[in-house]
N, C-alpha and C positions, 0 to 999 in steps of 0.2 A: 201102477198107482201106489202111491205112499202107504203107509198103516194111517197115517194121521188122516189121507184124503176118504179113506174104505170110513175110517169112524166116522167124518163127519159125513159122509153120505148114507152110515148106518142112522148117525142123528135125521137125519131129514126125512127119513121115511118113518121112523120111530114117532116124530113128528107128527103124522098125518094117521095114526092109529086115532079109532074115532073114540070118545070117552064110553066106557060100557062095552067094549070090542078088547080081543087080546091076539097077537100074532106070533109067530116062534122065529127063533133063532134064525134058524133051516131056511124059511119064510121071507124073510129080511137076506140072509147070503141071496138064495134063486135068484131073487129081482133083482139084485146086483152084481148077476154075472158069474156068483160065485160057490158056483154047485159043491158042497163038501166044506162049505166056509160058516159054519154052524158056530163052531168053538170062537172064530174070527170077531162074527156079531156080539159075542157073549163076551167076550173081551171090552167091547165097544162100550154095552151097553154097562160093565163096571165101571167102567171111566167114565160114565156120562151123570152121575148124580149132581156134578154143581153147573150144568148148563144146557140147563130145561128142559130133558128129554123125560120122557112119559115111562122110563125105563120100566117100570112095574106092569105095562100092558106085554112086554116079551115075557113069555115062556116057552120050555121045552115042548117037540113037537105033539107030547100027549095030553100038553095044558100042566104040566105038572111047575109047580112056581120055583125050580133049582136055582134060581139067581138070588132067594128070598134073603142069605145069607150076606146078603152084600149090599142089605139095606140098616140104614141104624134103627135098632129095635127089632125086636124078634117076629114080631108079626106086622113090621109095617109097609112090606109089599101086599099081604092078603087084604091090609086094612086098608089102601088106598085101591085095591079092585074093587070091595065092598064094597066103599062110598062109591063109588061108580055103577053100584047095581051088577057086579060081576059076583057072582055065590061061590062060593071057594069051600070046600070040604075035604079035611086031611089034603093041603097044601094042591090039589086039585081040583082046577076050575070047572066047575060043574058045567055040563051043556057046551064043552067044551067047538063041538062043532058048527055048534049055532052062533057062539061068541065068537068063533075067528075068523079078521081077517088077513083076506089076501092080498097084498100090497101086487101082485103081480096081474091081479083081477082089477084091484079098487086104483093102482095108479099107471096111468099111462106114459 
């Protein structure tokens, strides 16, 4: 599979994160076959700001928001969980386990 085919099937599943919900990296590679492909997603998900992916519900696998840096403005990955009803405290999503999901559970 290409890099360009792995991103857009990073988009599609990124995609299908429910509004209010957040999933990791790690999370998005498994279901795609790609055990270790953590960095791979994270890649994806910087190139995905100009076509519509929900890039702000991925985080690292402890909810911690490390992609935050590769949004324009300094807080505008926290501030688009927030309006989603995701509580984010010091750059970590609060209730972390109760907010994520599992694309590996949630899609078939």
């Amino acid at each position: 599979m290409s890099t360009s085919d792995f991103y857009q099937k990073v988009y599609e599943v990124a995609r299908c994160i429910p509004e209010g919900r957040v999933t990791s990296y790690g999370a998005i590679a498994n279901y795609l076959g790609r055990r270790g492909g953590a960095r791979m997603v994270g890649y994806a998900m910087n190139s995905s700001h100009d076509k519509d992916v929900p890039a702000h519900r991925v985080v690292n696998r402890q909810g911690l928001l490390t992609g935050k840096h590769h949004f324009a403005g300094i807080h505008l990955m926290q501030q688009l969980l927030e309006n989603e009803g995701v509580e984010v405290v010091d750059d970590e999503v609060v209730d972390f386990e109760k907010r994520f999901w599992d694309p590996t559970l949630e899609l078939l």
